[in-house]
C-alpha positions in Angstrom: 9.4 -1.9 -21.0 10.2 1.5 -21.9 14.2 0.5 -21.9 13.6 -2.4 -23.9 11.6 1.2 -26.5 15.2 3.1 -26.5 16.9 -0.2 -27.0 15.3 -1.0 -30.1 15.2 3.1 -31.6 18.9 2.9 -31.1 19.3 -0.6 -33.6 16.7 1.0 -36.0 18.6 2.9 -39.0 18.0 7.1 -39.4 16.0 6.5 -42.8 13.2 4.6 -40.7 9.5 6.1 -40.6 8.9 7.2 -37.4 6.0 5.6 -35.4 4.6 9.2 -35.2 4.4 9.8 -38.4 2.8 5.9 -38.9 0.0 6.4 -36.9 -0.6 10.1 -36.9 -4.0 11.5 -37.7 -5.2 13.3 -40.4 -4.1 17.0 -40.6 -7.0 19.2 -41.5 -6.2 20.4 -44.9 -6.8 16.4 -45.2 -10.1 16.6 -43.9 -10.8 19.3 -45.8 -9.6 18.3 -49.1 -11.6 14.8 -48.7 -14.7 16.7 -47.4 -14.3 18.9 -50.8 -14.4 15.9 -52.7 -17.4 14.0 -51.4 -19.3 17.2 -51.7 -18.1 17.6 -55.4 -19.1 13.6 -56.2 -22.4 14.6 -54.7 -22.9 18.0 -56.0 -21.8 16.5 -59.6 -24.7 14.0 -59.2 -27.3 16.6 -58.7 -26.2 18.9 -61.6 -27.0 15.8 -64.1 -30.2 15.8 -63.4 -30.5 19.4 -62.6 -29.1 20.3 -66.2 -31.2 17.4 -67.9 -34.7 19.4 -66.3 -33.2 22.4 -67.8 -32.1 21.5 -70.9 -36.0 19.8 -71.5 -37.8 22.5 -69.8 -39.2 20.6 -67.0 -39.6 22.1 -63.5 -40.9 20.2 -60.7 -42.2 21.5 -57.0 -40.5 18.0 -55.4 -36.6 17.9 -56.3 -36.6 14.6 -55.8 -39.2 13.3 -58.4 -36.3 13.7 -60.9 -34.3 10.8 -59.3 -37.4 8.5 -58.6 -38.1 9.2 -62.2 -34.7 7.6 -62.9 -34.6 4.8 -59.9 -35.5 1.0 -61.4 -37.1 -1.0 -59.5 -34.2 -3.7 -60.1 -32.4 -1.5 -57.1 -32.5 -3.3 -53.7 -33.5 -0.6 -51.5 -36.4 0.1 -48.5 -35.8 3.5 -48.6 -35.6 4.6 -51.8 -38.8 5.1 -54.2 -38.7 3.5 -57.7 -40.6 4.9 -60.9 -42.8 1.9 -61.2 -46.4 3.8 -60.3 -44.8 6.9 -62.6 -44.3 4.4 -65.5 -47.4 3.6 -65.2 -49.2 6.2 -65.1 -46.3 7.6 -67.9 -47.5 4.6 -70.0 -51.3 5.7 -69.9 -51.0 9.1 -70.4 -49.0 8.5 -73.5 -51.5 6.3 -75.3 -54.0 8.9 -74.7 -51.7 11.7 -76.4 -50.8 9.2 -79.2 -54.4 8.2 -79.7 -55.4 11.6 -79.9 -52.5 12.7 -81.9 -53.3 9.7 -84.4 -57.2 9.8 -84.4 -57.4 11.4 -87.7 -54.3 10.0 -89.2 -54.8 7.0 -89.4 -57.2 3.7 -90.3 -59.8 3.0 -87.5 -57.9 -0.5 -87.4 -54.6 0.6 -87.8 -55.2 2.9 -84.4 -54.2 0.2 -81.4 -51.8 -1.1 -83.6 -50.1 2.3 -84.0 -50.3 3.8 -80.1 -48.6 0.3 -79.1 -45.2 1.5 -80.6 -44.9 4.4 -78.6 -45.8 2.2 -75.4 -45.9 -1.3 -75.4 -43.0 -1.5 -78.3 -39.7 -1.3 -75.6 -36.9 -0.6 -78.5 -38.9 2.9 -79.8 -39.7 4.1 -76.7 -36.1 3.5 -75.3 -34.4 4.4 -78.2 -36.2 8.2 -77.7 -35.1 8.5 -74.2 -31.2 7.1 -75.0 -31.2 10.2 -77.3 -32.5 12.2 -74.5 -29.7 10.7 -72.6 -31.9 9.9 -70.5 -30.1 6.4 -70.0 -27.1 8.6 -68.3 -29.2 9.0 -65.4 -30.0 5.6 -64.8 -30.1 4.0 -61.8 -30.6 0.2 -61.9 -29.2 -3.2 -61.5 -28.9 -5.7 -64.8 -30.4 -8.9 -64.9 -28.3 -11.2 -66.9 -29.6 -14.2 -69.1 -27.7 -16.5 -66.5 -30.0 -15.3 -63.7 -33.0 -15.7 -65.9 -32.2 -19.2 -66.8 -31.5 -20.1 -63.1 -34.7 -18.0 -62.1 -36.8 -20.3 -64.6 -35.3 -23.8 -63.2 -36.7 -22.5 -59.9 -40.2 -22.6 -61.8 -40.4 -18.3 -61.7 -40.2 -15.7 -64.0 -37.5 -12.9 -64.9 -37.3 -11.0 -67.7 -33.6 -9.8 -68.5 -33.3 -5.9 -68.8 -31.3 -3.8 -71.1 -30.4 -0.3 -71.0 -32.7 0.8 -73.7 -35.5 -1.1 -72.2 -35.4 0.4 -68.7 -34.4 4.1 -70.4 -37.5 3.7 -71.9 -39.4 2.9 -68.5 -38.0 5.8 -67.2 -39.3 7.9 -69.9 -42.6 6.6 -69.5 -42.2 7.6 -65.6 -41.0 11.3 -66.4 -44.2 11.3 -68.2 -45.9 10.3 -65.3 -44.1 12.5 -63.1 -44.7 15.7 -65.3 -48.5 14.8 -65.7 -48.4 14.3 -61.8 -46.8 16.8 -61.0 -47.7 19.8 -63.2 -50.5 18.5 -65.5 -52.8 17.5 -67.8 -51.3 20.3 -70.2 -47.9 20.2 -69.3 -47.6 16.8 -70.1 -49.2 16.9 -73.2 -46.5 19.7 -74.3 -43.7 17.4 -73.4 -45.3 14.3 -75.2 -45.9 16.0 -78.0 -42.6 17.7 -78.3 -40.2 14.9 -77.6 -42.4 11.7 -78.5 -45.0 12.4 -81.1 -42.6 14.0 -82.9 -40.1 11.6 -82.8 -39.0 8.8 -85.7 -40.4 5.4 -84.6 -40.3 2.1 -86.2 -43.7 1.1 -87.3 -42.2 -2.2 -89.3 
């Protein structure tokens, strides 16, 4: 076996790879350099959401309330939490600030009408967040209108989502998560501040 080896190195020409070199294992500036990497992917990750708290003021005693804020419940996952409770809770806590905000603005009749486009109207509520860019750190998985069609022939429901729809979901849940987290007052600075105040269509 082993002359049958130096038979065949001696036909092989000099320019040939060396099986050595073919199966050797990583050196460890390549470990290093890779582990660099992931941690920099990683790291980057964090410092989106880390610099979106900052830039909007918002501190929270749970790090990771930022990125259930931001988790859909579209994502496929048994371990991580989605904002679905937040957006709630996000969604009632608005419509109190709004109605309060609005009580003396507006027509006794024209009140319901008026707090439903900062919650129940998708496009305004989503269109605040997008300029948040909020929408950046999204994550979520589309629903086409192909899987709402096939989802219908099997007799359920499924509502196709767009990015402005599920931004504003996630709004709604930072809401949530600020009032949660840090108050009744808190939230009603940072609703006031980057909702209220806000340009919505009221067509």
């Amino acid at each position: 076996m082993l002359s049958n080896f130096r038979f065949l190195r001696r036909l092989m020409p000099k320019s040939t790879i060396s099986t050595a070199a073919l199966y050797s294992k990583p050196t460890q500036l390549d470990t290093q350099i890779t582990t660099i990497k992931l941690k920099f992917n990683k790291q980057n990750n964090v410092d989106k959401h880390v610099e979106f708290c900052e830039k909007f003021g918002i501190t929270f005693s749970d790090k990771n309330l930022i990125h259930q804020v931001c988790t859909h419940k579209s994502v496929r996952s048994n371990t991580a939490p989605t904002n679905e409770r937040l957006d709630f809770l996000g969604q009632k806590v608005i419509s109190l600030y709004a109605a309060e905000y609005l009580f003396n603005q507006v027509k006794p009749s024209e009140l319901h009408d008026r707090v439903y486009l900062y919650t129940k109207r998708s496009e305004n509520i989503g269109k605040i967040g997008v300029k948040m860019g909020l929408n950046k750190l999204l994550h979520w998985t589309p629903i086409n209108e192909s899987q709402v069609i096939e989802a219908e022939r099997n007799g359920q429901s499924l509502q196709s989502l767009g990015e402005e729809s599920v931004t504003g979901r996630a709004l709604q849940a930072l809401v949530g998560a600020i009032y949660h987290d840090q108050g009744a007052f808190a939230a009603k600075q940072f609703v006031h501040k980057h909702i209220l105040s806000a340009p919505i269509d009221i067509r």
